[in-house]
N, C-alpha and C positions, 0 to 999 in steps of 0.2 A: 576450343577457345571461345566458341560464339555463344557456349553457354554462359560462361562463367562473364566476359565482356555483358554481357546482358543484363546478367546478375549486379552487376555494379549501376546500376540505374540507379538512382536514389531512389524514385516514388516505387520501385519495385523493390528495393534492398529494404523499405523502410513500412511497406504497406502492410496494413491488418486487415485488406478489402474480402470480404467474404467470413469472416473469421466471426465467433462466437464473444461474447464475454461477461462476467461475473464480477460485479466489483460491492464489497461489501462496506457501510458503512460510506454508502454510493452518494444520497442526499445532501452533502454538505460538503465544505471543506477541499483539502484534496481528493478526496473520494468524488466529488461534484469535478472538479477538474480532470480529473485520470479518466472516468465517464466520457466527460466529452472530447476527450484529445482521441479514444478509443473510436468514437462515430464520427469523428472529423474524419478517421482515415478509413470508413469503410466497414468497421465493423458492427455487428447487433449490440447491443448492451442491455443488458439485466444487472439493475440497482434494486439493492436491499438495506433496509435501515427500521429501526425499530420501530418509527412511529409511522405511519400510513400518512397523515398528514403531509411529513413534509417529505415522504418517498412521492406522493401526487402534486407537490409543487415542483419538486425536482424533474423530472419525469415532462412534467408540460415544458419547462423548459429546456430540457436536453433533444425531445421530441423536434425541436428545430433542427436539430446537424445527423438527424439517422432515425432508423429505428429503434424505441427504445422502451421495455418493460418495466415494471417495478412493483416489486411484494416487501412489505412489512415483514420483520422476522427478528428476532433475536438470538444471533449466532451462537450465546452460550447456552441454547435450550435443544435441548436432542429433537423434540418433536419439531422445534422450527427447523431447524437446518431438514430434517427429513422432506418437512414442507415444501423448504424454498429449494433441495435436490429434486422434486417430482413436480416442481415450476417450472426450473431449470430446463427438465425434461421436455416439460409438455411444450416451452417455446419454440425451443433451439432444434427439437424431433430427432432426426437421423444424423443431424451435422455434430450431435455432442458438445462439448463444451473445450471449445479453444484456449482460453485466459480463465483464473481464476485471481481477482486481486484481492487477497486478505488484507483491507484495509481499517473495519469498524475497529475501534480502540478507546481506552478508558484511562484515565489518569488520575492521581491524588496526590495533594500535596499536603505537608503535615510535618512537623518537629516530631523526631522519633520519641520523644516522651507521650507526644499528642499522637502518632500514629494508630490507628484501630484496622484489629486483627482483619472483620469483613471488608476494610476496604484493600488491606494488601490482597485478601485471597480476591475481590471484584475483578481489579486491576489485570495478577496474573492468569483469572479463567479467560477475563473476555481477551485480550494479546498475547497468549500463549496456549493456552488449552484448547477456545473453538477455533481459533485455526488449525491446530491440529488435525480436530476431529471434523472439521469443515471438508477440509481436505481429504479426509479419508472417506469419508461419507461421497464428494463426488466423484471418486476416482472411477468408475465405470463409464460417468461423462467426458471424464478426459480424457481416457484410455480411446474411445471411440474416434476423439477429434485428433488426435497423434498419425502421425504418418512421417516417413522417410525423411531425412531437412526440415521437415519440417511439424515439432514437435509441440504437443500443449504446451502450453507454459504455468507456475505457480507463480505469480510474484507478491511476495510477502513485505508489507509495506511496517518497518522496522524505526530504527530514529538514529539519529547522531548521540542520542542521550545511550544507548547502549553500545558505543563504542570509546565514550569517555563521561569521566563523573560530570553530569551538569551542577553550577552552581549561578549562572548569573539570573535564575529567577528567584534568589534566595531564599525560595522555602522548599527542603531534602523534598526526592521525587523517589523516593526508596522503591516501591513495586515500579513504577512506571518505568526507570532504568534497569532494573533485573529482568524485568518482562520482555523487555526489546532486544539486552543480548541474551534472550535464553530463546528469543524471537528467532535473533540472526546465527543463533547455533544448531536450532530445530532447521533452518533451510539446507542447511549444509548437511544436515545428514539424510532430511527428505532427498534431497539432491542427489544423493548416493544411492538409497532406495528403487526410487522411480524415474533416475535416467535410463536403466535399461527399459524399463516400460513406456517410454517414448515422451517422459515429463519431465522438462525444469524446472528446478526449483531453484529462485534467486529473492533477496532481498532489494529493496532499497532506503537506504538510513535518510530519511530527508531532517535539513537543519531547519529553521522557523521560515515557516508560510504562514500568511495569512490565513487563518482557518478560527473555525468555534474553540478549540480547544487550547489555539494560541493570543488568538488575538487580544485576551484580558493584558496579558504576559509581555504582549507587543504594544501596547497602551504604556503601560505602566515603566517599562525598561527598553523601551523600544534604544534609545541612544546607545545603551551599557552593551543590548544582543549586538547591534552593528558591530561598535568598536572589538567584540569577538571575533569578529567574523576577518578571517584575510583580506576578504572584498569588501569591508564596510558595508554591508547592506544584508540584507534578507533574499531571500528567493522569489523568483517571477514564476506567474503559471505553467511558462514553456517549457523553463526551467526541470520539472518535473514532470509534465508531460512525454517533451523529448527522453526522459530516463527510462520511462517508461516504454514507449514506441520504440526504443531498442532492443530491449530485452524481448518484448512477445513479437517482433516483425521478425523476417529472415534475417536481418543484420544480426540478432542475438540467438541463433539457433544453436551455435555451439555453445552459447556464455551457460554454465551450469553450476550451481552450488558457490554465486559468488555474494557478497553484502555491496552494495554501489553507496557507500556515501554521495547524498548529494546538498552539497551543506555551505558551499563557500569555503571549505576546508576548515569550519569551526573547531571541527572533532582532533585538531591536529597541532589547534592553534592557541599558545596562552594568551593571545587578548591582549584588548585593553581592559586594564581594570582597576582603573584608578579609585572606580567607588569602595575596593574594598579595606582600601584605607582611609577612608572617608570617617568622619564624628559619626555614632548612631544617631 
């Protein structure tokens, strides 16, 4: 009993203190947020992002809440991921690699008349494909940081947009929704895979955060996204952090092969949507 009483600590049920981590797509955005919720509690962090520029601005600033590396890389190229796997290495040494956050992602939007072929294949290599092969590529790092209760983690960062049609940014998001439930169908079966080898693999569908990739979106429709939303509002930092800090702490050791919407219940919700009978 005095194990398990113990176990129920919060800062010990919820702690990543000692722990490795990988978060791609690390520089910005939620990626810039899941970074630092991950050294807030303890853990090393290695951010990767395409441009070196702003992986060393990031970097100077997350360097305030822990220890923190960062390499330049672009995840749908084989030789980078090789790279940034024998980075990985060379940082983290013997402890292997605890967390992997598949988070870099790409989007397009486009009237399926105006839609073009390179950007749907862009779309679904870099949110479906280098995850894959991300993931396959470090599995000797994970494999190494696995242990009994307490197991690597994959968390593959997914969307609300792949678990219902988006429309309130009114221009079709054709690959960016196929990519994300082909995202949260790929975790479920890595999940199957590489639970007996000591790794979960779990998604999380997050709804609009403030991020690069939203924030035009959130300018523009920011009242129409609310009114979607069950909660009237958008998602806060913690918000997704704490989703996070679940899943790769002891709290989530057993969660395996699951999608976490964490969205306000958008994904679930028909809205307000008055503007869609509104005059053009």
């Amino acid at each position: 009993m005095s194990r398990i009483n113990s176990g129920f600590e919060a800062r010990q049920l919820f702690s990543v203190a000692g722990k490795t981590a990988l978060v791609t797509g690390g520089s910005g955005g939620l990626g810039l947020i899941m970074a630092e919720a991950l050294l807030r509690g303890g853990a090393k962090v290695l951010i990767a992002s395409r441009k070196q520029s702003k992986c060393d601005e990031a970097q100077a600033y997350l360097s305030a809440f822990g220890e923190c590396f960062s390499m330049a890389a672009d995840v749908t190229l084989a030789e980078h991921r090789l790279a940034l796997r024998d980075y990985t290495s060379s940082v983290f040494g013997a402890q292997g690699l605890s967390i992997l956050v598949n988070n870099a992602g790409a989007n397009w939007g486009a009237s399926i008349e105006q839609y073009p072929d390179d950007a749907f294949a862009k779309v679904m290599n870099t949110n479906v494909n280098s995850v894959f092969s991300l993931t396959r590529d470090l599995l000797p790092l994970l494999e190494v940081a696995a242990a009994d209760l307490n197991p690597a983690r994959v968390v593959n960062i997914g969307s609300m947009d792949g678990l219902h049609v988006p429309i309130v940014q009114r221009v079709p998001t054709f690959a960016y929704s196929a990519s994300k439930a082909a995202l949260h169908h790929l975790t479920r079966t890595l999940a199957v895979d590489l639970g007996p080898r000591g790794i979960t693999v779990n998604a999380i569908a997050p709804g609009f955060f403030h991020s690069k990739m939203a924030d035009h979106v959130l300018k523009v429709y920011g009242d129409d996204i609310a009114g979607d939303s069950p909660l009237g509002r958008c998602g806060e930092p913690e918000e997704i952090a704490g989703a996070l800090l679940y899943l790769v702490s002891r709290a989530g050791a057993y969660t395996n092969g699951i999608v976490l919407p964490v969205d306000g219940g958008t994904h679930i919700s028909k809205g307000r949507r008055d503007w869609m009978n509104a005059p053009g």
